[in-house]
C-alpha positions as CSV (number, residue, x, y, z in Angstrom):
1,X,24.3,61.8,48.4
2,X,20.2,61.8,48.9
3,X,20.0,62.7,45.3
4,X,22.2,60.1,44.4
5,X,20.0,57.7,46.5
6,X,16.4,58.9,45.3
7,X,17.8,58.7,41.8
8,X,19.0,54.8,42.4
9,X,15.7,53.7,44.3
10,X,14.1,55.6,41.2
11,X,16.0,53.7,38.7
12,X,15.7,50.5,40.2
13,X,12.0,51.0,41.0
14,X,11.4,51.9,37.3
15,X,13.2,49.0,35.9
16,X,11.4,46.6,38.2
17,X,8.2,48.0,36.7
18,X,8.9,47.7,33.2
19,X,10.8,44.1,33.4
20,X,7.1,42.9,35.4
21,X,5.0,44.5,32.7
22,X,2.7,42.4,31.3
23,X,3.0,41.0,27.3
24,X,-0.6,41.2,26.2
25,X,-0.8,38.1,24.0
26,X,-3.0,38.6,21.2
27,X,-5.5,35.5,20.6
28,X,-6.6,35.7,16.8
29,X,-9.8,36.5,16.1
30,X,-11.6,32.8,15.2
31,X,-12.7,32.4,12.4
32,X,-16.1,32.4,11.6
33,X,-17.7,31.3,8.4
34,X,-20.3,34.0,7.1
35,X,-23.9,33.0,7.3
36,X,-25.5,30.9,4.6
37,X,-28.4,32.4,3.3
38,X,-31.2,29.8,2.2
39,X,-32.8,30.4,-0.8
40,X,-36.1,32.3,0.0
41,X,-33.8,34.7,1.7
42,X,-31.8,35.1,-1.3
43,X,-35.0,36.2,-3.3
44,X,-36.4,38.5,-0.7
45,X,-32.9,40.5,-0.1
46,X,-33.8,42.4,-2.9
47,X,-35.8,44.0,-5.7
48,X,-35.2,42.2,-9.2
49,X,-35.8,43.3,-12.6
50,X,-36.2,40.8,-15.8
51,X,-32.8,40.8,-17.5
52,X,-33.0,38.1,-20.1
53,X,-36.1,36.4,-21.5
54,X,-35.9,33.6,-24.5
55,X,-38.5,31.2,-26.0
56,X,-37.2,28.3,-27.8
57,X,-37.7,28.8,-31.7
58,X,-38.2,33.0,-30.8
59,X,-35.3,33.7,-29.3
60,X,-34.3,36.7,-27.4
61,X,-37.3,37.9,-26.6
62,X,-36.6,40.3,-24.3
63,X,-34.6,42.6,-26.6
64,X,-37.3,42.5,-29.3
65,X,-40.2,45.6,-28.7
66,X,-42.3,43.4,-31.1
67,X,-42.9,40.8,-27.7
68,X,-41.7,43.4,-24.9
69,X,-42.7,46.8,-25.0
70,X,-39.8,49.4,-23.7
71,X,-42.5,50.4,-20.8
72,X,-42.4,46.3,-19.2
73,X,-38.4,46.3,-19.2
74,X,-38.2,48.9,-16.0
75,X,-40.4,46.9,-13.7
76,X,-38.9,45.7,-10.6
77,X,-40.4,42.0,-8.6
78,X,-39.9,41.8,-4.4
79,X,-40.3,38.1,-3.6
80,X,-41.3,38.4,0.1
81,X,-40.4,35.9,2.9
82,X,-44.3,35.8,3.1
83,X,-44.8,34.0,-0.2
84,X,-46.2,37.1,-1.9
85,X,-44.9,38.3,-4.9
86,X,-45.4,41.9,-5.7
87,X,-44.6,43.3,-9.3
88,X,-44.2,47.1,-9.5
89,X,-45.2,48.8,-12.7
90,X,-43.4,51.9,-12.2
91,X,-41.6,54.4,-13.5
92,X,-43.2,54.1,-17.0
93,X,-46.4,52.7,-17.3
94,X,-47.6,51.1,-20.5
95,X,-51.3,52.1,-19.6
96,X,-51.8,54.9,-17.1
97,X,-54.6,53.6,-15.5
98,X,-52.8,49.9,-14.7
99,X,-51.8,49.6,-11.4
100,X,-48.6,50.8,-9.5
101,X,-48.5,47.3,-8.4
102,X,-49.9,43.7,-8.3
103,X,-49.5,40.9,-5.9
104,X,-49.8,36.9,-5.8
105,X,-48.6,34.4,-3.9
106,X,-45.4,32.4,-4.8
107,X,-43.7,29.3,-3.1
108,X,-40.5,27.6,-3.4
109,X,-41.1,23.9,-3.7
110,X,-39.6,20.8,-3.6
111,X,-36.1,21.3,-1.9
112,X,-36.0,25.3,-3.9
113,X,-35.6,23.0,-7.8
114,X,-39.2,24.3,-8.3
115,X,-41.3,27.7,-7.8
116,X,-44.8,28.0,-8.0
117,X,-46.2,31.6,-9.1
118,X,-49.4,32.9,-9.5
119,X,-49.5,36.9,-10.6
120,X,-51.4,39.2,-13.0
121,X,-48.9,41.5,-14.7
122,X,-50.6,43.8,-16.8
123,X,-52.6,41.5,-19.3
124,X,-50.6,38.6,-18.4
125,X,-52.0,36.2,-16.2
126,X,-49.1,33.4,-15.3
127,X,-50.1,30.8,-13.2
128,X,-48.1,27.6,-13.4
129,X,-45.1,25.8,-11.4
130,X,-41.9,26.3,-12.7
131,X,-38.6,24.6,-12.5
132,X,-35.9,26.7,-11.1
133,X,-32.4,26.7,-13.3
134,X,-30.4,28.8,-10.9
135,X,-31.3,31.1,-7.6
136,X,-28.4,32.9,-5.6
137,X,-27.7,36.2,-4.2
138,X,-27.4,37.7,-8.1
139,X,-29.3,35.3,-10.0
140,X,-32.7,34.2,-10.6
141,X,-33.3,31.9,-13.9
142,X,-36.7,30.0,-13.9
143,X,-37.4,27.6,-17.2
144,X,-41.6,28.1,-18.3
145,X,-43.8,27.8,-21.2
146,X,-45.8,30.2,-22.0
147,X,-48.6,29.6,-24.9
148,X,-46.8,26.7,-25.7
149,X,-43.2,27.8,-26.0
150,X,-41.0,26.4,-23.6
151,X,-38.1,29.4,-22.6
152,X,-36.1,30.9,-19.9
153,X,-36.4,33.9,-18.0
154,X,-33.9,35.6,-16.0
155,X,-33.3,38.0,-13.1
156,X,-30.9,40.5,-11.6
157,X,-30.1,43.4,-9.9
């Protein structure tokens, strides 16, 4: 009969526990939109690398060795939060003794519609102000004119 008993107080004590268990409720996570990067942030993320380059009544440019050589096409450009631009001549040098790298100061302007560069790449000296077509976190098309012909260059990753 004591069994009997310690079994019922058991039993009832066990389904008094169970029965006042707690339900977790589960709150969903809210929602949070993912950060906006601004556009200077977008540029210094990561390197780039020149993957399209046309002048109006030229053409592709880019593609043709006669304008590009095959040693300019593997440089890579790091647009720093700092406003420095730093162009890396590396793997393949055209020249060995140029320079790994070269530097010059850069700024978005006017509400990120305009960038102003100033940078010695090899021979090339560009300084001017250019407008900017397109600048995300894949994308970087600037419009220029260089010795008179208006084109577009444009970067990726």
């Amino acid at each position: 009969m004591n069994k009997l008993r310690f079994l019922y107080i058991i039993a009832i004590f066990t389904i008094v526990l169970v029965a006042c268990k707690k339900t977790e409720v589960k709150k969903d996570d809210p929602k949070v939109d993912p950060p906006t990067m601004t556009a200077q942030e977008y540029l210094s993320d990561t390197t780039w690398k020149i993957t399209a380059l046309t002048a109006d009544g030229v053409g592709d440019v880019w593609n043709n060795p006669f304008f590009v050589k095959p040693c300019n096409k593997d440089n890579t450009y790091y647009f720093k939060l700092t406003n420095i631009l730093t162009s890396y001549d590396t793997p393949s040098k055209c020249n060995a003794t140029d320079p790994d790298s070269t530097s010059g100061p850069y700024k978005l302007i006017e509400n990120n519609k305009r960038m102003f560069l100033d940078l010695t790449v090899g021979t090339i000296q560009i300084q001017d102000t250019t407008d900017v077509v397109v600048i995300d976190k894949t994308t970087l098309k600037l419009n220029f004119n260089y010795s008179g012909f208006p084109g577009v260059i444009t970067f990726g990753h």
